[in-house]
C-alpha positions as CSV (number, residue, x, y, z in Angstrom):
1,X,-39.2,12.6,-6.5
2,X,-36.1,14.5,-5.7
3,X,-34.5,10.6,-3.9
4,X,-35.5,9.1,-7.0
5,X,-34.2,11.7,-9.1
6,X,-30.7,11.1,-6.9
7,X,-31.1,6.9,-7.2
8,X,-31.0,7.4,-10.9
9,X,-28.4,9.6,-11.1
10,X,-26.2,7.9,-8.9
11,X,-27.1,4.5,-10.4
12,X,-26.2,6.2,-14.1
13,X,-23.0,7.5,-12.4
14,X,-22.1,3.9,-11.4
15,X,-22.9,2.7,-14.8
16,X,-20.4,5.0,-16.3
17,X,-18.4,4.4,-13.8
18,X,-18.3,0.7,-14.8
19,X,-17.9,1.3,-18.5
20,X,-14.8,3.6,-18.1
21,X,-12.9,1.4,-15.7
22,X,-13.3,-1.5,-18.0
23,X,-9.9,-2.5,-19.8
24,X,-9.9,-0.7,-23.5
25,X,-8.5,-3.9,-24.3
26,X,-9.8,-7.7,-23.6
27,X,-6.1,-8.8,-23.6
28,X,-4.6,-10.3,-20.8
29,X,-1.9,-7.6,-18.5
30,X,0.8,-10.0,-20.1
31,X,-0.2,-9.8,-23.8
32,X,-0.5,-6.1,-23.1
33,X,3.4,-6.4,-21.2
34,X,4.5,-8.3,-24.4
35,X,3.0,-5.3,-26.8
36,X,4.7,-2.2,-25.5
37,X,7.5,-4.6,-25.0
38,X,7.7,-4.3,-28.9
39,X,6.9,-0.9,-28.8
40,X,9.8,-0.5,-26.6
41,X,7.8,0.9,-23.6
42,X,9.5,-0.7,-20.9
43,X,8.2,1.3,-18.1
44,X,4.4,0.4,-19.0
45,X,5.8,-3.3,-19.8
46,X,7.2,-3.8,-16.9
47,X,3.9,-2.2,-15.3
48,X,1.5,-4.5,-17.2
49,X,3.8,-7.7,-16.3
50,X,4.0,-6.5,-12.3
51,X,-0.2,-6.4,-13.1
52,X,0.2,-9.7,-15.1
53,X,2.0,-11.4,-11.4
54,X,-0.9,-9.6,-9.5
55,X,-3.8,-11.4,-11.2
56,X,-1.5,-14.6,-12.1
57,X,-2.0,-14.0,-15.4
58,X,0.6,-16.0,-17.2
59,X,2.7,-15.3,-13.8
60,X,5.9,-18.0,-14.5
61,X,6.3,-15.7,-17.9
62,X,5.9,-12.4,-16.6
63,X,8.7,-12.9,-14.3
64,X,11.2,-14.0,-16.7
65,X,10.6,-11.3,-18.9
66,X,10.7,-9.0,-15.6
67,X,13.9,-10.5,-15.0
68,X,15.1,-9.8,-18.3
69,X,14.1,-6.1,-18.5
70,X,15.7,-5.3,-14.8
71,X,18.3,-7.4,-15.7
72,X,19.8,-4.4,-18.6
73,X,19.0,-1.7,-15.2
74,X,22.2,-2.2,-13.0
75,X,20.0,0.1,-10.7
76,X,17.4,-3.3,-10.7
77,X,19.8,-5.7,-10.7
78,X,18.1,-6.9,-7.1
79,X,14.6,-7.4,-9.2
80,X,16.2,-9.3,-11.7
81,X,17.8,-11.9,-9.1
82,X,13.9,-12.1,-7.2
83,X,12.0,-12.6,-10.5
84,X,15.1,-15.1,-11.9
85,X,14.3,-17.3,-8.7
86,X,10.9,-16.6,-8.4
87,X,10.8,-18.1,-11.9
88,X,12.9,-21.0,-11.3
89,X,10.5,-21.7,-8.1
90,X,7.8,-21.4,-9.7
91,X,9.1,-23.3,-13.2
92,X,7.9,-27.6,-13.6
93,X,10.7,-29.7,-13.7
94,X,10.5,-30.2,-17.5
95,X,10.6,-26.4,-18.0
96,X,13.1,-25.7,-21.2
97,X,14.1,-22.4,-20.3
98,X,14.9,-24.1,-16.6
99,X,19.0,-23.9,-17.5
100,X,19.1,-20.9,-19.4
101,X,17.3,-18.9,-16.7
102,X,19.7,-20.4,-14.2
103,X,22.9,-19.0,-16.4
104,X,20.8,-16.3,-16.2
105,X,20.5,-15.7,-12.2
106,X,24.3,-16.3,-12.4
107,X,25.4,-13.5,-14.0
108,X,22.7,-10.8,-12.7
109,X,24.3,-12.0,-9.0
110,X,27.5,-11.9,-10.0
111,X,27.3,-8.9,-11.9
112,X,25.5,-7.5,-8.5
113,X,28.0,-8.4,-6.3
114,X,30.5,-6.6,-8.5
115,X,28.5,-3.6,-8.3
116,X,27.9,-3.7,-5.0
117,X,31.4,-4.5,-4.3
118,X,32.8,-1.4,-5.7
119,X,30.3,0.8,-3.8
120,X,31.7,-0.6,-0.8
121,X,35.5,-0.4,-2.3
122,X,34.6,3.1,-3.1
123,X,32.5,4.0,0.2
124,X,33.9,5.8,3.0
125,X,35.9,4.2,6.4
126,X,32.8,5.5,8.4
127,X,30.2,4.0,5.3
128,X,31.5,1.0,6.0
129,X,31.0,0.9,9.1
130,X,27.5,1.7,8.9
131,X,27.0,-1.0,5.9
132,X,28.6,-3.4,8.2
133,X,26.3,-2.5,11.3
134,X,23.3,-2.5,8.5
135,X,24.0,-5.9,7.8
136,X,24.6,-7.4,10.7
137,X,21.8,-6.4,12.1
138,X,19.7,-7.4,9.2
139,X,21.9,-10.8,9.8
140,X,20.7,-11.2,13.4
141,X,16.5,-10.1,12.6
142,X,17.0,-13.2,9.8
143,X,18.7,-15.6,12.5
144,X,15.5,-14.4,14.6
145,X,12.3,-15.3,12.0
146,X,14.2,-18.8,11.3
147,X,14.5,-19.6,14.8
148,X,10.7,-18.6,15.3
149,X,10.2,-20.7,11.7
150,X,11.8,-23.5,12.9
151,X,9.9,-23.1,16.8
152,X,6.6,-22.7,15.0
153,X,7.2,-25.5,12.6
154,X,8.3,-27.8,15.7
155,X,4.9,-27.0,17.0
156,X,2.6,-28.0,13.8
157,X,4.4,-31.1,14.0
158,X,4.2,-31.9,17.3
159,X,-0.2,-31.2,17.1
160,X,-0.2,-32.9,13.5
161,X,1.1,-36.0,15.0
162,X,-1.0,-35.8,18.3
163,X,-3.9,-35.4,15.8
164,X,-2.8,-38.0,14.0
165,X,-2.4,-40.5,17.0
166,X,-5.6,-39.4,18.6
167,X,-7.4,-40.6,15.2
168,X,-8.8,-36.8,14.2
């Protein structure tokens, strides 16, 4: 009696449970993004749209509008510049918005590179230094994963075109 007694419980548990984890709403993460957009909640928008990408839920849109909103944050000026291109990847050929977007990229990198430009002008002789060593090294582990790209690629070649030649 008393396991039964637990089973129902538990199973009336996980039915709550269900119930109160559903959405409030049936609209998609980007419909909601869009709303507080309106309502001038950027920090649920941008929450919602970062939901929207996660469930690809209207995903080309939800990065261009995450690109805008990062793009007023000089602080998320390198989010802007990921969701512009991950937009323009992601965009058909016959997109609209294809140039604008581009124009766009162009200004959140080159009004990056002027912010990060006069952190640097402003930094320290021994901040450099250390920014310098930073990068480099971050240079050298990128040199690294595109040699082991291009070493791995070279190898699905090479056993696509034995497969190919040995009729498989």
């Amino acid at each position: 009696m008393k396991t039964c007694l637990a089973l129902l419980l538990l199973l009336l548990g996980a039915m709550c449970c269900g119930v109160s984890c559903r959405p409030v709403t049936e609209q998609s993460y980007y419909h909601q993004g869009m709303a507080l957009l309106d309502n001038k909640d950027y920090g649920a928008a941008a929450d919602a749209f970062q939901r929207a990408l996660l469930n690809n839920d209207n995903a080309l849109s939800a990065h261009l509008q995450l690109g805008m909103m990062f793009e007023r944050q000089d602080e998320q000026l390198p989010l802007a510049v990921w969701h512009y291109r991950a937009y323009l990847a992601m965009a058909p050929l016959d997109d609209s918005q294809i140039d604008a977007v581009k124009q766009w990229l162009e200004r959140a990198e080159r009004t990056l590179v002027a912010s990060l430009r006069l952190k640097l002008d402003n930094a320290s002789d021994e901040e450099r230094v250390m920014r310098v060593k930073l990068l480099e090294e971050h240079a050298q582990r990128q040199k690294n994963w595109i040699s082991a790209l291009e070493q791995e690629n070279r190898q699905l070649r090479q056993s696509l075109a034995e497969a190919k030649s040995s009729g498989k």
